[in-house]
C-alpha positions as CSV (number, residue, x, y, z in Angstrom):
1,X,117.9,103.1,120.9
2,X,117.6,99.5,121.5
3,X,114.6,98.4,122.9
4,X,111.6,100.8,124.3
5,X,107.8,100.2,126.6
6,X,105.4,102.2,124.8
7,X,102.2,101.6,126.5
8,X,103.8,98.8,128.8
9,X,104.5,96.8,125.3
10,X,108.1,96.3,125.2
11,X,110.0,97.0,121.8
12,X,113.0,96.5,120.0
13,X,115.0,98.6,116.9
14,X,117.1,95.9,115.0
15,X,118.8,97.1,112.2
16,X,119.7,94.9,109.5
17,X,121.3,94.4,106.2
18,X,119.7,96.2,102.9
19,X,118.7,92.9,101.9
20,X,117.2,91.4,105.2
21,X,113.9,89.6,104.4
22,X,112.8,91.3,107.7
23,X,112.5,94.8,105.4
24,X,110.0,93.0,103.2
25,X,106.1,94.2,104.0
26,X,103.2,92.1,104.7
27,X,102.2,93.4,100.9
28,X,105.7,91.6,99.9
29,X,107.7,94.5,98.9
30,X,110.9,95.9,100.0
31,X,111.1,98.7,102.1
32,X,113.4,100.9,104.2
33,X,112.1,99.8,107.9
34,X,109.1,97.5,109.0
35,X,107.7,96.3,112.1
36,X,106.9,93.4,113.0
37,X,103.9,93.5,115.8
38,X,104.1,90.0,116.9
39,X,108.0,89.8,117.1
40,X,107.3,93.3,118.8
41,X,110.5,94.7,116.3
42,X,111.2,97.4,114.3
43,X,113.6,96.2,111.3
44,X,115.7,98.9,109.8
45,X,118.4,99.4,106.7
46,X,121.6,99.5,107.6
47,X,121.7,101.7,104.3
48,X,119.3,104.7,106.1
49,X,121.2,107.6,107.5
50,X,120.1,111.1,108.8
51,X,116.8,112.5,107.9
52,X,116.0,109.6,106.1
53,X,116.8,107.4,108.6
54,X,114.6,109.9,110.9
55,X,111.5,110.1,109.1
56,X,111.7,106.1,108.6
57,X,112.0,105.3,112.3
58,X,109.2,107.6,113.2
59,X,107.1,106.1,110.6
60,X,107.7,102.6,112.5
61,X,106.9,104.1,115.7
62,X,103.8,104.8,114.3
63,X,102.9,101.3,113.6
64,X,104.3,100.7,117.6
65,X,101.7,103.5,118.5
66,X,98.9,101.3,116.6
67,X,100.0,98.2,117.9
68,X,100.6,99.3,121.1
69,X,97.5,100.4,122.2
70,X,95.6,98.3,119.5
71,X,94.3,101.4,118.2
72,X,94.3,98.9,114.3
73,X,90.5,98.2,115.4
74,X,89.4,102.0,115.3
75,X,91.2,102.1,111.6
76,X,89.3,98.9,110.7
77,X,86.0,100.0,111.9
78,X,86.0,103.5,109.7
79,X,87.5,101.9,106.5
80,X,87.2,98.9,104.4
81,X,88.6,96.0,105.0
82,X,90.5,96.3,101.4
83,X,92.3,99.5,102.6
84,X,93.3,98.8,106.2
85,X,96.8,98.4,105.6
86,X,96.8,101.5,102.9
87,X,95.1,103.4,105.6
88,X,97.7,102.4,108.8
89,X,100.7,103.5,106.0
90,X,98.8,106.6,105.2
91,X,98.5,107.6,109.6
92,X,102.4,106.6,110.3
93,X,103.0,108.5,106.8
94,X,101.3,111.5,108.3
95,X,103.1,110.9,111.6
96,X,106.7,110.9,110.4
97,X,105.7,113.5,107.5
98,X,104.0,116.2,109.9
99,X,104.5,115.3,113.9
100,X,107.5,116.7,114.5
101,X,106.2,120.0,113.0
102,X,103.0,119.9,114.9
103,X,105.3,119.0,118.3
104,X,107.6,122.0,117.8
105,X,104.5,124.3,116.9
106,X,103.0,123.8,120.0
107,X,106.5,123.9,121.7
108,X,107.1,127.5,120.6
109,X,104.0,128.1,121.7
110,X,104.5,127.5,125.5
């Protein structure tokens, strides 16, 4: 996957070396993907494979989801300013950790 509209917003998937300064955060640390909402890019490892690499790119889709459909203002009006971007990593956390589950749950389901 290249590039991707999620809620008309057109994305892209770059991925980049292990040492990219597009993997660093907007806290300043190093990490395995990121996403960039005003580039409108998620930035991943060329290191990640498999599940890993899985669980990392839905965790950035997550952030597209937020961004996407600006959904960042209903995070910043239930929590603190102090924990708004703890609270977006704990949601695309949750997304990657558990959305596939809940997806297939309701798919065996039908």
């Amino acid at each position: 996957m290249d590039s991707f509209y999620m809620n008309g917003v057109l994305w892209h998937v770059e991925v980049v070396s292990h040492n990219s300064p597009m993997l660093v955060d907007r806290t300043g640390n190093e990490r395995l993907g990121t996403t960039d909402p005003e580039l409108k890019t998620i930035f991943l490892s060329d290191q990640l494979t498999g599940e890993t690499k899985s669980r990392v790119l839905i965790h950035e889709l997550g952030h597209c989801v937020i961004f996407s459909f600006n959904l960042q203002y209903g995070i910043h009006k239930v929590v603190k300013e102090d924990y708004w971007l703890e609270a977006e990593e704990w949601l695309c956390n949750f997304i990657a950790g558990y959305g596939r589950l809940i997806f297939e749950t309701e798919m065996k389901n039908k």
